[in-house]
Phi, psi and omega in degrees: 000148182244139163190162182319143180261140173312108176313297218199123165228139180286134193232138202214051191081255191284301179313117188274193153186135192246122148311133180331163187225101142350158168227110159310301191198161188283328210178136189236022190060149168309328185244151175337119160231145160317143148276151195263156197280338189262029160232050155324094215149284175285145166219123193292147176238175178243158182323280172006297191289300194309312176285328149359268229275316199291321172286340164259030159252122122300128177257107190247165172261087174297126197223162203158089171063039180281165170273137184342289163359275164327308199290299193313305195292350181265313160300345165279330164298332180266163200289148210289342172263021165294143167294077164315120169240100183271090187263095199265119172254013171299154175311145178233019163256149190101271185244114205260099157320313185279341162280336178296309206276344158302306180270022170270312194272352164305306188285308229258321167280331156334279181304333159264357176045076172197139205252141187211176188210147197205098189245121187254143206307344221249354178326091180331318180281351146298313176283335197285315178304330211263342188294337208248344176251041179354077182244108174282308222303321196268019164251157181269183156315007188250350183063019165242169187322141183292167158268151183157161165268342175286322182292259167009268185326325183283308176328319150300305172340304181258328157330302139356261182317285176337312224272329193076043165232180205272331168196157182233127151220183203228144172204125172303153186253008157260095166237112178265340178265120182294301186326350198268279168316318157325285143353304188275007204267302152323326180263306176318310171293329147294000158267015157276307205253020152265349188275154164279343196250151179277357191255117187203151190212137180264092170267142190267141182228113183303128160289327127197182216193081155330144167203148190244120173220242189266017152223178162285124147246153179251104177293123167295258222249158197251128199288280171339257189344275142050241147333271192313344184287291200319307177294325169316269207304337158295309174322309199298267226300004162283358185262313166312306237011096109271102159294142190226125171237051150353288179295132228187316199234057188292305167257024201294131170278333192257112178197159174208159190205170190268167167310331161318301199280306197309324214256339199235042180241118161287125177230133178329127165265145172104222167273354199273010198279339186264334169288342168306328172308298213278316193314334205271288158017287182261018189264270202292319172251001138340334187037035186250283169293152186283121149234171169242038186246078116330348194232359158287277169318331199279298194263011167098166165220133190225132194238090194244144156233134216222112178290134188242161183275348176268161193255198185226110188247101186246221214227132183232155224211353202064182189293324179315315197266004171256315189292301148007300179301308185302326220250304151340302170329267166353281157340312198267326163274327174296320160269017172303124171297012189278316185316091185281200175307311173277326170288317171312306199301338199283299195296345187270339186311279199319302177301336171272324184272003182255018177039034172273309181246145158271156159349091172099011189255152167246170182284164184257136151307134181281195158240127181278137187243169202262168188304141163322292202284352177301308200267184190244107179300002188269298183305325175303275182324306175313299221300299185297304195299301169355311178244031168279343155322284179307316152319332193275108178313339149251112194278000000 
């Protein structure tokens, strides 16, 4: 693979964050080459590196009533020494979904000789695990896991871990181009094997995200995606002063990050989990606010963002379910304490003029749930393994 060497990265206390970086080519050959004076600039990563990195990743997938379709095609793009983790909140009553999407991938490693885990989020022994390692945050009034996508992630999370691997990223599962996925799997083991820091996170910036009316156009930016970019890059630079428009990937559902980084990251439920990754970030490592991860600080944080040559084509839900996201967003920067006076009146302007809030209403805080390393994760981590039998799609 060929891709943009970091132009220019923005340092935000601890936090390094790179203005997107191009994806050049796809594919660099097999064999060894000197670098050339004309690619200055550019940087190869090789087959070598790229499998390197794919075999200590897990990828998990959150899912929730999707079509069959979707799901199989999104487990066929990743490279086959990726771990699959599938983390399901569908239904099993009526119409048992989770069982449907068991035997898709059930079929699907069958035919590929490849081992995946298929976890359902409302699963007592999940919640009985998060009770003995006493994390009530990720649970509801019912005493089982909450709903959310953010719930989802951790739950891959530790699956992972259980798994022994090194980094994990989620890619969504209305993904209609397997080829996409296969790509963004790819650009995470080549934004790994650019960082300086063991705390490192790959965020995906869509290239572009086709829309169909009375032809296909291929749309730069998503009306969310958008915003919500825009409200990032205002927090910084009222924190700098500097204006910045850095931030590219405010709502990437497709990211990865190491385990490292993973285990002292708090996530958000609901759409609000991926910009929250960054606010909490510039929150804790900000070198604005207190922290006590010294040894986080002392080596960094690296934030790549990585443009992909394939476009994004998903599943569209409508406005309701786009204002939902935004209004989650929002929420996350308004209340943050990095937020000042002014950037708050600005997101309530924008959520009122999105006919999202009305005249005197505020956005509700979300819920956060605290960090791996907050609980006592070890117990958690016995717990999944015992009942990791059942998980495994192929016994």
């Amino acid at each position: 693979m060929f891709i943009e060497s970091p132009r220019y990265t923005e340092r935000f206390g601890s936090v390094r964050m790179s203005h997107a970086q191009r994806v050049i080519s796809l594919d660099s050959g097999a064999k060894r080459r000197p670098h050339s004076h004309g690619a200055i600039g550019v940087k190869r990563i090789d087959e070598e590196t790229i499998r390197h990195f794919e075999d200590r990743m897990a990828i998990v997938i959150p899912i929730k009533d999707e079509k069959l379709r979707l799901l199989e095609g999104v487990v066929s793009g990743v490279p086959h020494d990726c771990l699959v983790i599938v983390v399901s909140n569908s239904q099993r009553e009526r119409v048992d979904r989770f069982r449907m999407e068991g035997d898709v991938l059930d079929q699907l490693c069958r035919f590929t000789l490849r081992q995946a885990l298929i976890i359902h989020q409302k699963d007592p022994a999940i919640a009985r695990a998060a009770t003995e390692a006493n994390y009530v945050d990720l649970l509801d009034e019912d005493g089982l896991v909450r709903d959310g996508k953010g719930e989802a992630m951790i739950i891959g999370l530790i699956a992972a871990k259980v798994a022994g691997k090194e980094y994990v990223g989620f890619i969504d599962a209305d993904n209609y181009f397997p080829g996409s996925v296969l790509e963004y799997v790819r650009n995470y083991a080549a934004g790994f094997s650019l960082a300086q820091s063991p705390y490192s996170m790959v965020r995906i910036l869509w290239r572009y995200k086709p829309k169909i009316s009375a032809g296909l156009y291929f749309k730069k930016w998503g009306r969310i995606s958008e915003i919500t970019n825009r409200y990032l890059n205002s927090l910084i630079s009222t924190k700098t002063g500097f204006e910045t428009e850095v931030v590219t990937t405010g709502n990437a559902g497709e990211h990865a990050m190491s385990m490292q980084l993973a285990e002292i990251l708090p996530f958000a439920s609901a759409y609000a989990v991926e910009s929250q990754e960054l606010i909490s970030l510039f929150e804790n490592f900000g070198g604005i606010l207190p922290t006590k991860e010294s040894k986080v600080i002392e080596q960094g944080i690296d934030i790549l963002q990585i443009e992909t040559r394939n476009p994004h084509l998903h599943e569209e839900r409508g406005n309701q379910h786009l204002n939902e996201i935004l209004l989650s967003s929002m929420s996350t920067i308004y209340h943050s304490p990095l937020c000042d006076k002014e950037v708050r009146q600005a997101i309530l302007a924008e959520l009122i003029n999105q006919g999202i809030l009305k005249d005197g209403e505020l956005p509700a805080p979300v819920h956060i749930n605290s960090p791996l390393s907050k609980v006592k994760v070890d117990k958690f981590v016995n717990v999944i393994r015992k009942h990791s039998d059942k998980y495994h799609v192929l016994h």
